[in-house]
C-alpha positions as CSV (number, residue, x, y, z in Angstrom):
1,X,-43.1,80.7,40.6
2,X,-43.6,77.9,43.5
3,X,-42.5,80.9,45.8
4,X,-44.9,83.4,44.1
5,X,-47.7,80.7,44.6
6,X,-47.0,79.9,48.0
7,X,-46.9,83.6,49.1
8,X,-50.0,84.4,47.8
9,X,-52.2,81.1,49.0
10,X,-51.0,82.7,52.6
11,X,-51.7,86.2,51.8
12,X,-54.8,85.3,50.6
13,X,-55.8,83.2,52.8
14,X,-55.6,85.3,55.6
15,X,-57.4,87.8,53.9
16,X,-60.5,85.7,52.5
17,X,-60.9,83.9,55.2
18,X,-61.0,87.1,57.8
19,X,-64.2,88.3,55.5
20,X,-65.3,85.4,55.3
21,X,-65.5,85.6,58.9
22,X,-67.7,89.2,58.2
23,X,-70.0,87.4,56.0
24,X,-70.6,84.4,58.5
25,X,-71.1,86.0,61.8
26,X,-74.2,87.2,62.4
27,X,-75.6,83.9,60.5
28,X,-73.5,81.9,63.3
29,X,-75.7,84.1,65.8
30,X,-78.6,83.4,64.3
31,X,-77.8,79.3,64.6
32,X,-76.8,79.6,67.8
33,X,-79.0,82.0,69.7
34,X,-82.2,81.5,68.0
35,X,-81.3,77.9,66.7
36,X,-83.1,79.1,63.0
37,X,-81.4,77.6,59.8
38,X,-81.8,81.5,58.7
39,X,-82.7,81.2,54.9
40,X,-82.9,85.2,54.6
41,X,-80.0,86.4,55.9
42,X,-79.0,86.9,52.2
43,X,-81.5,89.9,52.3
44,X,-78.9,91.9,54.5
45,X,-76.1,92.2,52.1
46,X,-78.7,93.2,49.3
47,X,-79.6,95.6,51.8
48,X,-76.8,97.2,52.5
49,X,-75.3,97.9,49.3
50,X,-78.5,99.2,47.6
51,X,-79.9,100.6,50.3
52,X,-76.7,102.7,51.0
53,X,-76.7,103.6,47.3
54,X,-80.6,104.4,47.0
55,X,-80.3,106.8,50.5
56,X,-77.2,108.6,48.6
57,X,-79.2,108.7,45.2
58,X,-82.8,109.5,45.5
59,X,-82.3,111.1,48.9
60,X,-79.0,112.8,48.4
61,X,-78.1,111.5,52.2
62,X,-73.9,112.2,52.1
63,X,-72.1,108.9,52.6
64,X,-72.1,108.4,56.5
65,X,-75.3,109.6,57.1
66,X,-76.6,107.1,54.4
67,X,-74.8,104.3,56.4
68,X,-76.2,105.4,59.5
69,X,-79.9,105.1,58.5
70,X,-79.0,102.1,56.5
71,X,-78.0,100.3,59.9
72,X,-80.9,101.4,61.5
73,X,-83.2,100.3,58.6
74,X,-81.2,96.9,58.9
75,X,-81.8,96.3,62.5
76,X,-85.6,97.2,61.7
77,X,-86.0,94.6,59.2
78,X,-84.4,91.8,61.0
79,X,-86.7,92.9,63.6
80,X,-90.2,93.7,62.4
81,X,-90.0,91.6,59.2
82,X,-87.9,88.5,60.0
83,X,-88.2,88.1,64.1
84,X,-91.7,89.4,64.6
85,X,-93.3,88.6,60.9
86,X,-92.1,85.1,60.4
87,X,-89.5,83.2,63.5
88,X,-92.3,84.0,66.5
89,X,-95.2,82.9,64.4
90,X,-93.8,80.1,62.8
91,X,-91.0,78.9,65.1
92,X,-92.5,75.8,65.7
93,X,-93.5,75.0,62.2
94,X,-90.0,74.9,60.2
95,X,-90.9,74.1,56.9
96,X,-93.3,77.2,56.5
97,X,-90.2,79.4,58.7
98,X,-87.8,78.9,56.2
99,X,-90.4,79.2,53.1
100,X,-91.3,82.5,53.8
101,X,-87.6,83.5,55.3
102,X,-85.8,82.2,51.7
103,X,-89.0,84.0,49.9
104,X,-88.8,87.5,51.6
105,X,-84.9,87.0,50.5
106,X,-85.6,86.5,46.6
107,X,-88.4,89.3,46.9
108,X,-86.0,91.9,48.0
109,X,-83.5,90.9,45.8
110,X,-85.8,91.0,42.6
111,X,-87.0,94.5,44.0
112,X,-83.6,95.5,43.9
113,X,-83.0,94.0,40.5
114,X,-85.9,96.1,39.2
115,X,-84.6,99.1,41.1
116,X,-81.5,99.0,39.5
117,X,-80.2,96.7,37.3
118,X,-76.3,95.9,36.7
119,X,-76.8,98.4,34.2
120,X,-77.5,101.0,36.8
121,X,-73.6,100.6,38.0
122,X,-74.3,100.6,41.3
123,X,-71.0,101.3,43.3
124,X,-70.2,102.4,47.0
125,X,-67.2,104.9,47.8
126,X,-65.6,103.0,50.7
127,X,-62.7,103.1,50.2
128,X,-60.7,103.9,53.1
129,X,-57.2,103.4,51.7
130,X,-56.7,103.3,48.0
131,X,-53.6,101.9,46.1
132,X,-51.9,98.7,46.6
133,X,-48.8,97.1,48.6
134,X,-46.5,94.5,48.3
135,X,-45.2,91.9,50.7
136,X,-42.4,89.6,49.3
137,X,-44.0,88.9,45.7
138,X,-47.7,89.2,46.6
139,X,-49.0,93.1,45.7
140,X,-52.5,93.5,48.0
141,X,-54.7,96.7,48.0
142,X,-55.1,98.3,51.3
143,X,-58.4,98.0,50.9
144,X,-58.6,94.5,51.1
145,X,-56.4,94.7,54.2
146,X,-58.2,96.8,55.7
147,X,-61.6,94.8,55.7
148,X,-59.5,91.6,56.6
149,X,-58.5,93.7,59.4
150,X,-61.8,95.0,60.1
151,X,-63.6,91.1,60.4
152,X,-61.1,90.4,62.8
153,X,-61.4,93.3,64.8
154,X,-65.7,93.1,65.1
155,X,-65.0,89.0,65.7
156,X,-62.7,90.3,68.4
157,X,-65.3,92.7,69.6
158,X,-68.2,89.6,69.5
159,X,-65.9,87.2,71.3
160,X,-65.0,89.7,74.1
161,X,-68.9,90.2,74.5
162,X,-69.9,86.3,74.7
163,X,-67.3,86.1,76.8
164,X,-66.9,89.3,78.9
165,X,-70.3,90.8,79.2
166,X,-73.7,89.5,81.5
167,X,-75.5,90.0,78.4
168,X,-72.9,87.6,76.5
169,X,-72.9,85.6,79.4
170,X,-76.9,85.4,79.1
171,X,-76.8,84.4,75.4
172,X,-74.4,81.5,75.9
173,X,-76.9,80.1,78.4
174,X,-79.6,80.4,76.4
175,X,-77.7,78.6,73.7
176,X,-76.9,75.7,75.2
177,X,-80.7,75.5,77.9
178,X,-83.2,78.0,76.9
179,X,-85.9,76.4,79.3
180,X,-83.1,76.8,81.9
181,X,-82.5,80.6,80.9
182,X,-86.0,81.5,81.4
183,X,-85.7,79.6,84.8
184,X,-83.0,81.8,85.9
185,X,-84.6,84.9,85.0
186,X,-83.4,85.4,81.8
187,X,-85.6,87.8,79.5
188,X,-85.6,85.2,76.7
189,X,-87.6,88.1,74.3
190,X,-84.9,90.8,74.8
191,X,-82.4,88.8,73.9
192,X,-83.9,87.4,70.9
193,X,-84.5,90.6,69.9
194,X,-81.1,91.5,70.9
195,X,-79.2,88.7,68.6
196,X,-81.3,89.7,65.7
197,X,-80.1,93.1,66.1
198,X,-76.5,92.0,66.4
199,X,-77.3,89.8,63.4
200,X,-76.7,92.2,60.6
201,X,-73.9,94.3,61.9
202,X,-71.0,92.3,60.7
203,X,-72.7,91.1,57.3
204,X,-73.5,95.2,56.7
205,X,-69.9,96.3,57.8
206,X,-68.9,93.2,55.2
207,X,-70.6,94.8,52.5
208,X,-69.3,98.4,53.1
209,X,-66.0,97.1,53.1
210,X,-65.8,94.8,50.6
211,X,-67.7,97.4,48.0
212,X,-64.6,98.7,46.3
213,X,-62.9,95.6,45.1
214,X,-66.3,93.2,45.0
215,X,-69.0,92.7,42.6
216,X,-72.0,94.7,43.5
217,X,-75.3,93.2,41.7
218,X,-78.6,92.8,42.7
219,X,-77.7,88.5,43.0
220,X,-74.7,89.4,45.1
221,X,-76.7,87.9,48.5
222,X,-77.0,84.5,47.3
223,X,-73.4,83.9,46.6
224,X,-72.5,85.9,50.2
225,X,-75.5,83.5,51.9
226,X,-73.9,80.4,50.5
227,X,-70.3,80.9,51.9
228,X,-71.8,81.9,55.7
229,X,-73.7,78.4,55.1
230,X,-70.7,76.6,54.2
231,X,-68.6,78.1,57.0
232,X,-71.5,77.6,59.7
233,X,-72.1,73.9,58.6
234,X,-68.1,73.6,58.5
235,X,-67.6,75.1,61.9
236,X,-70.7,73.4,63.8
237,X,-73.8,74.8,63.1
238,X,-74.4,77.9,65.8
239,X,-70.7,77.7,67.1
240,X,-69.0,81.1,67.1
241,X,-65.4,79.0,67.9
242,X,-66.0,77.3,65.1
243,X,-67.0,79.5,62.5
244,X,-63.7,81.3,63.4
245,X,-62.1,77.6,61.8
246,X,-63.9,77.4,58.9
247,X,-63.7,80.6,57.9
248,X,-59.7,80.7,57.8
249,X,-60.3,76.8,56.4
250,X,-62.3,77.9,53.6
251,X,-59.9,80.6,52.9
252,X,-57.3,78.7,52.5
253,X,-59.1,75.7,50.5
254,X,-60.1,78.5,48.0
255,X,-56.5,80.3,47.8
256,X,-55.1,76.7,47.5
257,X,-57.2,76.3,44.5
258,X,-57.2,79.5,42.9
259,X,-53.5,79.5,42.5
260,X,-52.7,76.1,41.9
261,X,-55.5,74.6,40.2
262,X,-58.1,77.2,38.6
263,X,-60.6,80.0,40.5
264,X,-63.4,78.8,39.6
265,X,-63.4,75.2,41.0
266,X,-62.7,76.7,44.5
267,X,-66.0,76.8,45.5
268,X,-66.9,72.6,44.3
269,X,-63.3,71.7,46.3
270,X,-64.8,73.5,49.5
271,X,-68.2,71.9,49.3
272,X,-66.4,68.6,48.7
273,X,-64.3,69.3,52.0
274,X,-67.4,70.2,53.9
275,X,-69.1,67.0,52.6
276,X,-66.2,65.0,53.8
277,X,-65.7,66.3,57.4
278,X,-69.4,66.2,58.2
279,X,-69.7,62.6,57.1
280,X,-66.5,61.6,59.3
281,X,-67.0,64.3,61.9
282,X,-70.7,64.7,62.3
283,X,-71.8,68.2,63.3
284,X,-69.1,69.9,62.0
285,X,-65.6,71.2,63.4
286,X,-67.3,72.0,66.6
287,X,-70.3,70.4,67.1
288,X,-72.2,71.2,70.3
289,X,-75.5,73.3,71.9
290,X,-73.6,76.1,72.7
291,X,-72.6,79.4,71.0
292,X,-68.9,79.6,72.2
């Protein structure tokens, strides 16, 4: 049984924490790039599944297709709604930022809630590889293997563009000295608009992958919002390095406590271990100005 237990806090470990690395991402950017404690990035999961499912339902759209607008209607909500409705305006007034970013967050959700209730069964088919495996005396789906495998390969892709690319190279300076950026000849707006584009990529691929073996309901972005917190604050609040950590470090603490305590106190014993590091290492894992 110690075996069995062992085997699985691994397994599971791995796997959780490279969603969790899906979920967090683009909230990471957000923190970094933009430096906005983005209350509304919970709209994007919401989004994505019911969005997906209303462009398949009421529009008959086949499955990629409807994943294909749905991006595009993603990247023009973080855009027009978020960027140019609420951070330009209010950027320098916080308080009121955050307000309205949390309240366009519960509106959409309610809308979706009234769209279609749990009671609608809302459910995605994306499942890439059905049926389950087994490694020692842990059985996993492939599913769930395959989106751990998918968040690592998009933070692969992310890292390789911060650290790679002129336009990576261009966010990074304008993470850690935006006055200087603009000095240099940065074009601070593009970028900004940029990042928020990039924002909701991983948190939509998240959802699409997750769909299958996840709980889809119109609440589902609070829960999701709450863990890329957690692993952001963990990590060091904007700090990609970092939110690579926490993610695997949440993982694990909720694994760990799943198996040999109970599941549902995972989520109290990683606040608790958050609360703990930040109070003896302020600013998280990686604290710092800069995005990598």
């Amino acid at each position: 049984m110690l075996v069995y237990k062992l085997q699985s806090v691994l397994m599971y470990a791995f796997v959780w924490g490279s969603i969790y690395l899906l979920i967090s991402l683009g909230f990471s950017l957000i923190c970094g790039v933009l430096r906005i404690f983005h209350l509304g990035y919970g709209v994007t999961f919401v989004l994505a599944a019911y969005g997906t499912w209303a462009l398949m339902h009421e529009l008959h759209l086949g499955l990629w297709p409807a994943i294909g607008v749905m991006f595009v209607v993603q990247i023009v909500f973080a855009l027009l709604v978020f960027y140019k409705g609420i951070f330009q305006r209010y950027l320098e007034q916080e308080e009121i930022l955050l307000t309205l970013s949390m309240l366009v967050f519960l509106a959409v959700t309610h809308m979706a809630n009234y769209s279609y209730p749990v009671t609608a069964g809302v459910s995605i088919p994306t499942t890439i590889i059905d049926g389950t495996f087994k490694i020692g005396k842990v059985r996993l789906s492939y599913q769930m293997l395959f989106a751990a495998l998918t968040g690592i390969g998009v933070t692969l892709a992310f890292v390789w563009m911060f650290l790679k690319t002129r336009v990576g190279l261009i966010i990074r300076a304008m993470s850690q000295d935006i006055q200087a950026s603009r000095l240099m000849g940065a074009d601070v707006s593009k970028m900004y608009f940029l990042a928020m584009a990039l924002s909701v990529i991983p948190p939509t691929i998240c959802v699409l992958m997750i769909a299958p073996f996840w709980s889809v309901d119109p609440l589902m972005g609070a829960p999701l919002l709450t863990t890329a917190m957690l692993v952001s604050i963990l990590g060091g609040l904007g700090n990609l390095k970092g939110s690579i950590v926490a993610s695997y470090l949440i993982g694990f603490i909720h694994a760990f406590i799943s198996f040999f305590y109970v599941s549902r106190f995972m989520g109290f014993a990683a606040l608790v271990i958050t609360l703990l590091v930040m109070i003896f290492k302020r600013g998280g894992l990686y604290p710092g100005e800069t995005i990598w």
